[in-house]
KERO-688155 format. One record per atom (N, C-alpha, C): y, x, z; residue in three letters; atom name; chain; residue number from 1. Coordinates in Angstrom, 1 decimal. Layout:
% KERO-688155
((Y,X,Z),'ALA','CA','A',NUM)
...
END
This chain:
% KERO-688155
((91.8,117.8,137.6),'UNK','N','A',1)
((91.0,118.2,136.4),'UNK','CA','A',1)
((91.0,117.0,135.5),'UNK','C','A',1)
((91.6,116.8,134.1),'UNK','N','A',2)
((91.2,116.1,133.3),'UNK','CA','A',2)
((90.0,115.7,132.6),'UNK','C','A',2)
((89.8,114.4,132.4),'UNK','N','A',3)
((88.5,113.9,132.0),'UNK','CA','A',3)
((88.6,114.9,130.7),'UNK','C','A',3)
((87.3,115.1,130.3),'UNK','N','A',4)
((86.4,115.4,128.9),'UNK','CA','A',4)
((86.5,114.2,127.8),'UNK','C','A',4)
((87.8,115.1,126.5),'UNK','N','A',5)
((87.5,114.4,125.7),'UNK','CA','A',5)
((86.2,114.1,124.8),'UNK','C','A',5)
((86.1,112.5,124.5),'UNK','N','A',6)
((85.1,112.2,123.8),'UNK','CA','A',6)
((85.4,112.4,122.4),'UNK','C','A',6)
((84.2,113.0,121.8),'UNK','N','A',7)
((84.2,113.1,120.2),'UNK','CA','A',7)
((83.8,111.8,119.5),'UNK','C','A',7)
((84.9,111.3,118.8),'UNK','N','A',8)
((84.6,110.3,118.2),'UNK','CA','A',8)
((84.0,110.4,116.6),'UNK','C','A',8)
((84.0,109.2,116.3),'UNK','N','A',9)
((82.2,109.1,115.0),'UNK','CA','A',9)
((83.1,109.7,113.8),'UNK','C','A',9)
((84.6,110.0,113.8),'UNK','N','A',10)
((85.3,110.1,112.3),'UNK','CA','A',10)
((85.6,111.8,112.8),'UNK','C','A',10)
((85.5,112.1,113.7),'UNK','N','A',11)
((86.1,113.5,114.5),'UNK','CA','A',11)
((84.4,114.2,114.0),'UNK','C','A',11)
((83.2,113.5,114.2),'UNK','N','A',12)
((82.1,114.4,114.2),'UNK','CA','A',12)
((81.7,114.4,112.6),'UNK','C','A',12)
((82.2,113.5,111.9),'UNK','N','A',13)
((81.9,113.2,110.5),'UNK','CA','A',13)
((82.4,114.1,109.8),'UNK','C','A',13)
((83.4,114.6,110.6),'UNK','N','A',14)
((84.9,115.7,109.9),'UNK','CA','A',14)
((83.8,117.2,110.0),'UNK','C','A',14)
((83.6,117.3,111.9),'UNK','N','A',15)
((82.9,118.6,111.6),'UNK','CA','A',15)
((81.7,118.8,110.5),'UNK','C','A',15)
((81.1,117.8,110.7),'UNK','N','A',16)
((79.8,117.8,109.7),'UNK','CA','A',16)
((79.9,117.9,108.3),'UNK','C','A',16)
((81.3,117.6,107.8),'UNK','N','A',17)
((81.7,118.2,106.5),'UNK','CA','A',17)
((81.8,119.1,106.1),'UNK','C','A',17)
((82.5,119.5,107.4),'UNK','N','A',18)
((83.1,121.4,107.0),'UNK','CA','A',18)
((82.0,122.1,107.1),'UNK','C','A',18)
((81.1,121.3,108.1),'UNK','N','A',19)
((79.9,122.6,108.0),'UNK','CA','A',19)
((79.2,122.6,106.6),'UNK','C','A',19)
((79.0,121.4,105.8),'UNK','N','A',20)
((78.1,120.9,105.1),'UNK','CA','A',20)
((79.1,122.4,103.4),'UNK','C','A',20)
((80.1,121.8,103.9),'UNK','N','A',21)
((81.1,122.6,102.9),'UNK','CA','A',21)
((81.4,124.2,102.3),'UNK','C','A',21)
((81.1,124.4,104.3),'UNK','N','A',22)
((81.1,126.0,104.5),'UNK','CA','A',22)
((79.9,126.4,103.7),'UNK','C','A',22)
((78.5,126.1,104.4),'UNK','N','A',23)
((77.4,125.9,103.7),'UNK','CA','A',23)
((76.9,126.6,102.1),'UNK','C','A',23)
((77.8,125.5,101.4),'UNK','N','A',24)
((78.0,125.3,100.0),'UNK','CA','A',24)
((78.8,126.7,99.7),'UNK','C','A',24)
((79.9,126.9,100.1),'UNK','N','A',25)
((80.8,128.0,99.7),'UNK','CA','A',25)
((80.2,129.4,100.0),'UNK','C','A',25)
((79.2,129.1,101.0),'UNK','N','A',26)
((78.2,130.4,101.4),'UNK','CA','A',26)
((77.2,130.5,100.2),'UNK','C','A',26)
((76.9,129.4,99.7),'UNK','N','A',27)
((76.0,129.6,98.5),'UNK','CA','A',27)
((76.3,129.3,97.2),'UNK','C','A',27)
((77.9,129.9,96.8),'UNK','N','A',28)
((78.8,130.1,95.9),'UNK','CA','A',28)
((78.6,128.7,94.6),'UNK','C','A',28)
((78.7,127.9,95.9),'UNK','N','A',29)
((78.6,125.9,94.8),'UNK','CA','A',29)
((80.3,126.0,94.5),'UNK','C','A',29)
((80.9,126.6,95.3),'UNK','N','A',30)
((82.5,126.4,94.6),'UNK','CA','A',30)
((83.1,127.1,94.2),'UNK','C','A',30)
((82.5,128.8,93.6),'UNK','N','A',31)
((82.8,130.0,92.9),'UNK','CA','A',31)
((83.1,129.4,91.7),'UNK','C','A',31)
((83.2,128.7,90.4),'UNK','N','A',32)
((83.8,128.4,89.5),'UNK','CA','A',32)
((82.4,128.6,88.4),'UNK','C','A',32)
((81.3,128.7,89.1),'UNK','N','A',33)
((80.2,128.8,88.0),'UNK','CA','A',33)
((79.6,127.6,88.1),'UNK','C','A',33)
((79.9,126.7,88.4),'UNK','N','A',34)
((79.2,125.5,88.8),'UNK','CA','A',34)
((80.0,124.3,88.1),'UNK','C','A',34)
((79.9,123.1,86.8),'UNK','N','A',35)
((81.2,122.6,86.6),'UNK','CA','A',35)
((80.1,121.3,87.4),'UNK','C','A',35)
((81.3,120.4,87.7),'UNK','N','A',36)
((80.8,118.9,87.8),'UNK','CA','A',36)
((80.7,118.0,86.4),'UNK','C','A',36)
((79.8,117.5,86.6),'UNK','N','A',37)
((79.1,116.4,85.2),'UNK','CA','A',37)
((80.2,114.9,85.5),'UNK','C','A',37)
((80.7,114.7,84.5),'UNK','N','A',38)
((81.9,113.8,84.8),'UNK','CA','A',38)
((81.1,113.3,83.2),'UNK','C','A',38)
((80.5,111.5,84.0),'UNK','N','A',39)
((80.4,110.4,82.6),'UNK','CA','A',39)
((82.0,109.8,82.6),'UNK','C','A',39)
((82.3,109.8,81.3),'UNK','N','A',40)
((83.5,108.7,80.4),'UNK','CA','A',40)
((83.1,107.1,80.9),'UNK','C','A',40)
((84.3,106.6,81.6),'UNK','N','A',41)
((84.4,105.4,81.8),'UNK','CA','A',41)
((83.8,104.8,81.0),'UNK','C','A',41)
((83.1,103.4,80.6),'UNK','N','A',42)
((83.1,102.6,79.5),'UNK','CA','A',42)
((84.2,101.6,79.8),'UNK','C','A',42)
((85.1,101.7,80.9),'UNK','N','A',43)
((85.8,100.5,81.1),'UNK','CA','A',43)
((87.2,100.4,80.3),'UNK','C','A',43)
((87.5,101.7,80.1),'UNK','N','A',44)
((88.8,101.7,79.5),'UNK','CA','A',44)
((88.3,101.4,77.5),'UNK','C','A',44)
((89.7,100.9,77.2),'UNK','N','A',45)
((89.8,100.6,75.8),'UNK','CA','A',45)
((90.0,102.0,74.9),'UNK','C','A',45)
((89.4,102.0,74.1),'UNK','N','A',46)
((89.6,103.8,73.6),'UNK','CA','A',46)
((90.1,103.4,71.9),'UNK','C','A',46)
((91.4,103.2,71.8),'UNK','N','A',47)
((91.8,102.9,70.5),'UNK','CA','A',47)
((91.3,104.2,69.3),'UNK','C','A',47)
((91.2,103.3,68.1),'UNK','N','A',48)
((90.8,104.2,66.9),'UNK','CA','A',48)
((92.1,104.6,66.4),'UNK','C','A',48)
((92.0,105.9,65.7),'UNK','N','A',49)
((93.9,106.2,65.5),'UNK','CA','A',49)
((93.9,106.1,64.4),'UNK','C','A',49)
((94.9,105.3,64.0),'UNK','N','A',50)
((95.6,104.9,63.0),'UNK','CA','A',50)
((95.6,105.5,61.8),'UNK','C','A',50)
((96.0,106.9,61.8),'UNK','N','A',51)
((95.8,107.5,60.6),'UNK','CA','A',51)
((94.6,108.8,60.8),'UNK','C','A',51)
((93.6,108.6,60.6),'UNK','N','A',52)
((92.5,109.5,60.3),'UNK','CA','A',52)
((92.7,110.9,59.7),'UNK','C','A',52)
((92.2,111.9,60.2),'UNK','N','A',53)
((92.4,113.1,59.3),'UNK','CA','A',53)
((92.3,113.3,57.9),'UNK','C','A',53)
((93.4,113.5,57.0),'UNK','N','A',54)
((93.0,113.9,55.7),'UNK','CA','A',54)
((92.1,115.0,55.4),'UNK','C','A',54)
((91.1,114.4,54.7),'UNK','N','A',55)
((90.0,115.4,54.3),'UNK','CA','A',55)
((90.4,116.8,53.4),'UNK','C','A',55)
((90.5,117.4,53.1),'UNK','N','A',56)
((91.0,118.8,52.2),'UNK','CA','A',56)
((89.9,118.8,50.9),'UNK','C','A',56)
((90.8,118.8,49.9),'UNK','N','A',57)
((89.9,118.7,48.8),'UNK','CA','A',57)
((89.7,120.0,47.7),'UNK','C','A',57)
END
C-alpha cells in the first residue's frame, strides 16, 4: 500500500482559490455586471499631442 500523499502549502493555496473563486461566480462577481476600478499609472510619461483639435468656427 502506498504512503498518503501530503498536501503541500502551494497545492492547498490552489484549492482555496478555486473555492474562494467558485464562491464569487455563485454570487455572479464575474457575470459582466461588475467592472474593476483600474487607477492610471502616474509613472508613465503621457505626451501632449502635437497638433490639438481644430476648434470649428
Amino acid at each position: 500500500m502506498p504512503a498518503k500523499k501530503r498536501i503541500t502549502k502551494k497545492e492547498l493555496d490552489a484549492i482555496e482559490r478555486s473555492a474562494k473563486r467558485e464562491a464569487q461566480k455563485a454570487a455572479g462577481a464575474l457575470d459582466g455586471r461588475y467592472r474593476p476600478r483600474v487607477v492610471k499609472s502616474k509613472k508613465g510619461y503621457a505626451r501632449k499631442p502635437k497638433h490639438p483639435p481644430a476648434e470649428e468656427a
